[in-house]
C-alpha positions as CSV (number, residue, x, y, z in Angstrom):
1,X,121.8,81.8,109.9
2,X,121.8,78.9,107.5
3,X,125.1,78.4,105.3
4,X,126.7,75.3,102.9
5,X,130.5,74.8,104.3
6,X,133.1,72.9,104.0
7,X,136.2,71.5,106.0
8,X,137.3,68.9,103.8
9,X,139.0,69.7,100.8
10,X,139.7,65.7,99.6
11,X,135.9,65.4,99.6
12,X,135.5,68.0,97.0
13,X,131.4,69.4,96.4
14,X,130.5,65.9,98.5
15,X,131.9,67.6,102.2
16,X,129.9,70.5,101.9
17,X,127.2,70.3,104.4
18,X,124.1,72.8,105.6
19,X,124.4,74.2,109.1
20,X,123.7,76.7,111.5
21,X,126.4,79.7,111.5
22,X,126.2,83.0,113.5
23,X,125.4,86.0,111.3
24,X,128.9,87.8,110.4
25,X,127.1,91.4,111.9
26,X,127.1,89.6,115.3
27,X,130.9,89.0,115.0
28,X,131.8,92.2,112.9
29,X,133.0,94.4,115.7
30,X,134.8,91.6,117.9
31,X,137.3,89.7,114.9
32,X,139.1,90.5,112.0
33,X,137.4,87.7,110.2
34,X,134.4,89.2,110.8
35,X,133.2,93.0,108.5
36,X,136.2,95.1,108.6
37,X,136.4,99.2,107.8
38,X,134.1,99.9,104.5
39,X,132.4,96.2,104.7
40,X,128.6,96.1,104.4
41,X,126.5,93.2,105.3
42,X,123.9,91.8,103.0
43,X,121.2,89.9,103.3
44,X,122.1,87.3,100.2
45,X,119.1,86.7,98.1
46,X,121.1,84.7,95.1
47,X,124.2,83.0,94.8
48,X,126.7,81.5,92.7
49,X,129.7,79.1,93.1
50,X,132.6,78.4,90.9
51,X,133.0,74.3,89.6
52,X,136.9,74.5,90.8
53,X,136.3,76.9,93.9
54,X,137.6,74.1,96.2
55,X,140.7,73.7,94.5
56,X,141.7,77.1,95.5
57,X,144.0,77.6,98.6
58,X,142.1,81.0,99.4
59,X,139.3,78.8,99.9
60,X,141.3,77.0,102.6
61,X,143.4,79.5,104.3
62,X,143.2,83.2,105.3
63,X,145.7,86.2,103.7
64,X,148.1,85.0,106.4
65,X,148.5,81.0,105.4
66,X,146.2,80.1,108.5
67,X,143.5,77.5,108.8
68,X,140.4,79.4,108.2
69,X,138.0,76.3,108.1
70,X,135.1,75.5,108.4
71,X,134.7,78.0,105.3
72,X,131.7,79.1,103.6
73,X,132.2,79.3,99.7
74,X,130.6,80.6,97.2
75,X,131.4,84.4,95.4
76,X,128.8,85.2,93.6
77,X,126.0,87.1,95.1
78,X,122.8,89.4,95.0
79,X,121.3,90.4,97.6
80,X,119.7,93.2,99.8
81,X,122.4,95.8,101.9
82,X,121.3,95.3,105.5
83,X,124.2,96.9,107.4
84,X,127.2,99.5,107.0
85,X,130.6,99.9,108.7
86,X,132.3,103.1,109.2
87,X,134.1,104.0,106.4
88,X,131.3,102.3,103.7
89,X,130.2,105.0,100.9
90,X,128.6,104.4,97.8
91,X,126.0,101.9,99.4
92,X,123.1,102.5,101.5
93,X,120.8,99.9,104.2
94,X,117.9,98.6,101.9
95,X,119.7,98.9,98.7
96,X,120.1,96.7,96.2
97,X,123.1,95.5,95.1
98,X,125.3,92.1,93.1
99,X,128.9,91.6,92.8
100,X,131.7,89.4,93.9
101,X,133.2,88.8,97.5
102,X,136.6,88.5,98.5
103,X,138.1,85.0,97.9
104,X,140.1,84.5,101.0
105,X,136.9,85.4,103.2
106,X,133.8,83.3,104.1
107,X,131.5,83.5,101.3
108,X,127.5,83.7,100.0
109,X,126.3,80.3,100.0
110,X,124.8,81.9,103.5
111,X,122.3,83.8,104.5
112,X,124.3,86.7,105.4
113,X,127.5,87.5,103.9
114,X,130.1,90.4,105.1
115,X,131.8,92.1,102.2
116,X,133.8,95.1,100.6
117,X,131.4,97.6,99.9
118,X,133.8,98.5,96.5
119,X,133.2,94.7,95.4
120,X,129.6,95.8,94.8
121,X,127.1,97.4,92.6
122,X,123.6,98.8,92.5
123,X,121.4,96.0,91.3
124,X,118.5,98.1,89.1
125,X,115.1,96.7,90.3
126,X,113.7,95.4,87.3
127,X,116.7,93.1,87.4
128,X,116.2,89.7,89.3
129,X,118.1,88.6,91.9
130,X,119.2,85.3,90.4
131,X,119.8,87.3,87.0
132,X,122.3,89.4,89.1
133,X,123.9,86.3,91.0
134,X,124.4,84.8,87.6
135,X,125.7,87.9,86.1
136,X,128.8,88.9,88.2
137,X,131.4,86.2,87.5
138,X,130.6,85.4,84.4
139,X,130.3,88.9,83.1
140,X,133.6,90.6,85.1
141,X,135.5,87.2,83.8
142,X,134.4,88.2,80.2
143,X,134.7,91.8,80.5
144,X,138.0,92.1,81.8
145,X,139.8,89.0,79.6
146,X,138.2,90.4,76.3
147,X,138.7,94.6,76.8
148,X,141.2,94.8,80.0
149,X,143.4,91.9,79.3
150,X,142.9,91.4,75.5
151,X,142.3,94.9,74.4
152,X,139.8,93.6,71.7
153,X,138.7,96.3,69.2
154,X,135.9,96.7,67.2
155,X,136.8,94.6,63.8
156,X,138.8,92.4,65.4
157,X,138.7,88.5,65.7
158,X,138.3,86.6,68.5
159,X,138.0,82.9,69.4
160,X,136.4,81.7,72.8
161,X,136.9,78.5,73.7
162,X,133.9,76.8,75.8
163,X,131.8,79.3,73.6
164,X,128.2,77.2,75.1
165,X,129.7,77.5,78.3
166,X,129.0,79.9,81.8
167,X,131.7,81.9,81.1
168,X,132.5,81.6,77.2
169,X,128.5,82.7,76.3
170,X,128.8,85.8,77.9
171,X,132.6,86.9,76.1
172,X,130.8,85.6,73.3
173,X,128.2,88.1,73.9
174,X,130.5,90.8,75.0
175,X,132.9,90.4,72.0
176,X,130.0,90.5,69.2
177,X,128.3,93.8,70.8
178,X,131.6,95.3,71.1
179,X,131.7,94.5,67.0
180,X,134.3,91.7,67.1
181,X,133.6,88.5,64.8
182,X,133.4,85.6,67.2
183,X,134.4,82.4,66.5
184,X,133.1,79.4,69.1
185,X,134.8,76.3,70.1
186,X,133.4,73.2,72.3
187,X,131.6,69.8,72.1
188,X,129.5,69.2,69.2
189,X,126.6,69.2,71.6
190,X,127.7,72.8,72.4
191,X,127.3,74.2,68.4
192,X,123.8,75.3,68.5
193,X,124.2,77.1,72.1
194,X,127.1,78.8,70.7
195,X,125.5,79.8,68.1
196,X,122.7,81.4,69.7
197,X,124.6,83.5,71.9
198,X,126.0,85.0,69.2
199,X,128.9,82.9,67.7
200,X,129.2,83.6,63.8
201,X,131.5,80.1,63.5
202,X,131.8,77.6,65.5
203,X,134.5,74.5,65.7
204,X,134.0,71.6,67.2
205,X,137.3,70.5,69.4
206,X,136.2,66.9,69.2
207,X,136.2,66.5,65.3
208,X,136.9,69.9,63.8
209,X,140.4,71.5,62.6
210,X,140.8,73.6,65.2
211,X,144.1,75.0,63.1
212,X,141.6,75.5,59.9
213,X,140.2,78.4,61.8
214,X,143.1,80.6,60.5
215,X,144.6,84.0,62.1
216,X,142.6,85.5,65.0
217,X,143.4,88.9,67.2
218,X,142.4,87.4,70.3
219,X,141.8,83.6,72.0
220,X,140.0,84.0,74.8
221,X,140.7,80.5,76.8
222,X,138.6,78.7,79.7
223,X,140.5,74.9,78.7
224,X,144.0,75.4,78.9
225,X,146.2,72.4,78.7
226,X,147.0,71.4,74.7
227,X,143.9,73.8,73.3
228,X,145.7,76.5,74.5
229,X,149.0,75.6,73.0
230,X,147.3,74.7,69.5
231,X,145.7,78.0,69.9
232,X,148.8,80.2,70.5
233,X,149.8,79.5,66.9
234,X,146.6,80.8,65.4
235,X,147.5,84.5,66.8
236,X,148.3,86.9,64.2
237,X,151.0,89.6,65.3
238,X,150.3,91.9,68.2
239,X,147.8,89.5,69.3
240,X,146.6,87.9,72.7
241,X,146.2,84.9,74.6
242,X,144.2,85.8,77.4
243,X,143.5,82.3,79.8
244,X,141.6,81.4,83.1
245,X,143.4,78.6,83.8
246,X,146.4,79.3,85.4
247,X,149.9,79.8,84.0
248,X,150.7,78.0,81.0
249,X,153.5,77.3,78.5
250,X,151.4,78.5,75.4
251,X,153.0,81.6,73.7
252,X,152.3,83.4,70.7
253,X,155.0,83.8,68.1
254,X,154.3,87.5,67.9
255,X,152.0,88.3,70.7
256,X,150.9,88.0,74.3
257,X,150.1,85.4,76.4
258,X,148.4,86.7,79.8
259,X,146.4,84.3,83.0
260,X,144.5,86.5,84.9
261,X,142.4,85.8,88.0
262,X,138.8,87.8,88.3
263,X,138.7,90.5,90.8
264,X,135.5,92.7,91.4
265,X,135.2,96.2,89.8
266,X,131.7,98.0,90.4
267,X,132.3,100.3,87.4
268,X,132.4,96.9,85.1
269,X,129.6,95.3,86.9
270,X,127.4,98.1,86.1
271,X,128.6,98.5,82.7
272,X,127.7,94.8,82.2
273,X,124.3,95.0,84.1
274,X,123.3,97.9,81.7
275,X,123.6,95.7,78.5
276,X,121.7,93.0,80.6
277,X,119.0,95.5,81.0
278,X,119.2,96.7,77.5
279,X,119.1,93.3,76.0
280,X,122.4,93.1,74.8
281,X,123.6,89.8,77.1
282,X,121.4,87.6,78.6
283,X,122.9,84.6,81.5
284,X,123.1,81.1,81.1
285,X,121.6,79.6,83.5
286,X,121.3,75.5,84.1
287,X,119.5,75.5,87.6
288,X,117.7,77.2,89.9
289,X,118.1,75.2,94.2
290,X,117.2,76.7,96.9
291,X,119.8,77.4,100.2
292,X,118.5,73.6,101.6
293,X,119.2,71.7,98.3
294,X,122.4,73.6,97.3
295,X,124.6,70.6,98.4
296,X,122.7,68.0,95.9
297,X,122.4,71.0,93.7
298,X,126.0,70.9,93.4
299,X,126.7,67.0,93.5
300,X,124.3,66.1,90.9
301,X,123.4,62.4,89.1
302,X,123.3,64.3,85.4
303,X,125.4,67.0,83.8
304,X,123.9,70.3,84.0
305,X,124.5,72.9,81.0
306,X,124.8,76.4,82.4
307,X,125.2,78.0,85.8
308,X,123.3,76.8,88.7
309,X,121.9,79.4,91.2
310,X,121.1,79.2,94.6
311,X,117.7,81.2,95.7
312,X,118.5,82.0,99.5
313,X,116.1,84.5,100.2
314,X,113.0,83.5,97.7
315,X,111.3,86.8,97.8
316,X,109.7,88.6,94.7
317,X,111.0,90.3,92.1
318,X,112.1,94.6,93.2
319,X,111.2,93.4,96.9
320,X,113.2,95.6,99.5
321,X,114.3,94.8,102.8
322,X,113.2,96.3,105.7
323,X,115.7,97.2,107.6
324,X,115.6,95.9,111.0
325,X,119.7,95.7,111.9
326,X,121.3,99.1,113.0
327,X,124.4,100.3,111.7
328,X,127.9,99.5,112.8
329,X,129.0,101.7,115.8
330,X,131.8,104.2,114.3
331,X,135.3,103.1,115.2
332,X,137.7,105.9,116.8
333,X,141.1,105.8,115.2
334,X,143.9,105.7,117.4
C-alpha cells in the first residue's frame, strides 16, 4: 500500500516521504505492531494530521521507549471497515466509520490503517468522508476541554483562544449551542472567521486588551505561553483553565487549571457527528491533497487557514466497500 512516513524527526514535515508499505492485515497475526485483539482494519478514505504531531515522542517510539521508525503519522481518519480481529464488537466489514488512532502506533496517512475498534464511530452516509476526517480531532479536542474538562454550563462564559482556528472554531461552535457566550481571541485577520463560527466578541491579541475582556467561567487555550498566564487572571471563582499545550505555570486565583491530551471516545464522536448532521457545527477546512501530494500538502509556500485533508481513497460520497479481505482467524487463549 501507499503511505507518507517519516524517520527523521530534525527534518520536521520536510522528511516525510511517499512509499510502498505492506498492508498492516498482512502483518496482523505475525507482530504485535501489527492489529492486535479488538483491532479492525480500514480501508482509509480521509485523513488528518496534527501541525506539532512530529514533536511528539509517541510518534517516535513505541509504549515500551523502542525505535518504532520508519513511522506512519497521521490520526485522523475516515474510512471504510475492511477487516475484524477476534475480540472486535460494535463494528462490522463494509461499515462506515471516523475517529482517532492510537498515538504510539503507525498511523492514516496510508492506505490501510490497523486500529482499536473502540477508537471508532459509525460514520452516517450522508456524511462525507473528508467531513468525518476533519471532524474527529477537532471536535473530541473541543468536546472534551469545554464539557469534560471545563464543565461549561449553559449561561456560562467562555473565552477560546485561536477562536478562527482548526480547533478554536469548533469549541466555539460547541460552546454557543451548548448556550455559553463565547468570546474569540486571535489575529486581526482571524475576527471575521471568528465571528462567523459563532463568536459574539472577539479580541484581537495583537492590538486588543485582552484584560478588558473582564471575568469569564471558562478559557479554553490552544496558545499557551504568556496568553495563558494573562488569561488565568480573567477567571472568576470556581472557574477553569482548560489548555492543549502542555503543562503550564498559569493558575487561577480561585479556580482550575487543567492540560489535557485528546483521546478517542465513540460516544463523543457520535454526539459531535449528530450536530454536524443537524447543522449545528460545520469543519474548517483549508485544503483538500490527495495521498500523492500530501507531503507538499503539508510543506506548503503560503499559510493555509483551516485544516488540510488528505483524500486517500477518492471515491463518491455513501460509496461502500466491497469487501474482498476475510476476517482475522480467531485466536485460542492459552
Amino acid at each position: 500500500m501507499k503511505a507518507i512516513v517519516v524517520t527523521d524527526q530534525a527534518a520536521g514535515t520536510a522528511g516525510m516521504k511517499l512509499v510502498e508499505r505492506p498492508e498492516p492485515q498482512g502483518a496482523s497475526l505475525a507482530s504485535l505492531s501489527g492489529a492486535n485483539y479488538g483491532d479492525v482494519v480500514v480501508q482509509v478514505h480521509a485523513s488528518g494530521f496534527t501541525g506539532n504531531e512530529l514533536s511528539w515522542p509517541s510518534t517516535w517510539i513505541d509504549r515500551l521507549g523502542r525505535d518504532r521508525t520508519p513511522s506512519i503519522p497521521g490520526h485522523e481518519l475516515a474510512g471504510v471497515v475492511t477487516a475484524l480481529s477476534y475480540g472486535t464488537t460494535g463494528l462490522s466489514v463494509g461499515q462506515r466509520v471516523f475517529g482517532l488512532t492510537d498515538w504510539t502506533r503507525d498511523g492514516t496517512l496510508a492506505e490501510y490503517v490497523a486500529v482499536e475498534a473502540r477508537n471508532l464511530a459509525p460514520l452516517p452516509g450522508d456524511v462525507d468522508f473528508t467531513e468525518g476526517a476533519a471532524l474527529a480531532m477537532p471536535g473530541l479536542t473541543a468536546w472534551q476541554g469545554l464539557f469534560e474538562h471545563g464543565r461549561l454550563q449553559a449561561g456560562q462564559s467562555v473565552l477560546v483562544h485561536g477562536a478562527a482556528g482548526v480547533v478554536g472554531s469548533m469549541a466555539t461552535q460547541l460552546a454557543r449551542e451548548a448556550g455559553a457566550y463565547v468570546i474569540g481571541t486571535g489575529r486581526a485577520a482571524g475576527r471575521q472567521t471568528a465571528l462567523d463560527f459563532g463568536a459574539q466578541e472577539f479580541v484581537d491579541l495583537d492590538n486588543g486588551a485582552l484584560e478588558d475582556v473582564g471575568g469569564v467561567d471558562l478559557v479554553f487555550d490552544v496558545l499557551g505561553g504568556d496568553i495563558a498566564k494573562r488569561s488565568a487572571g480573567l477567571i472568576r471563582a470556581g472557574g477553569t483553565l482548560v489548555t492543549i499545550t502542555g503543562p503550564t505555570e498559569a493558575r487561577p486565583a480561585d479556580g482550575l487549571t487543567v492540560d489535557f491530551v485528546v483521546v478517542p471516545d465513540r460516544a463523543q464522536l457520535s454526539e459531535i457527528v449528530r450536530r454536524a448532521r443537524d447543522g449545528r457545527v460545520r469543519t474548517n477546512i483549508g485544503n483538500v491533497a490527495t495521498l500523492d501530494d500530501a507531503v507538499a500538502a503539508f510543506n506548503p509556500t503560503e499559510r493555509i487557514k483551516g485544516k488540510t485533508i488528505i483524500r486517500v481513497h477518492p471515491r463518491g460520497l455513501g460509496d461502500c466497500l466491497t469487501p474482498t479481505k476475510v476476517q482475522f482467524t480467531r485466536r485460542r487463549r492459552v
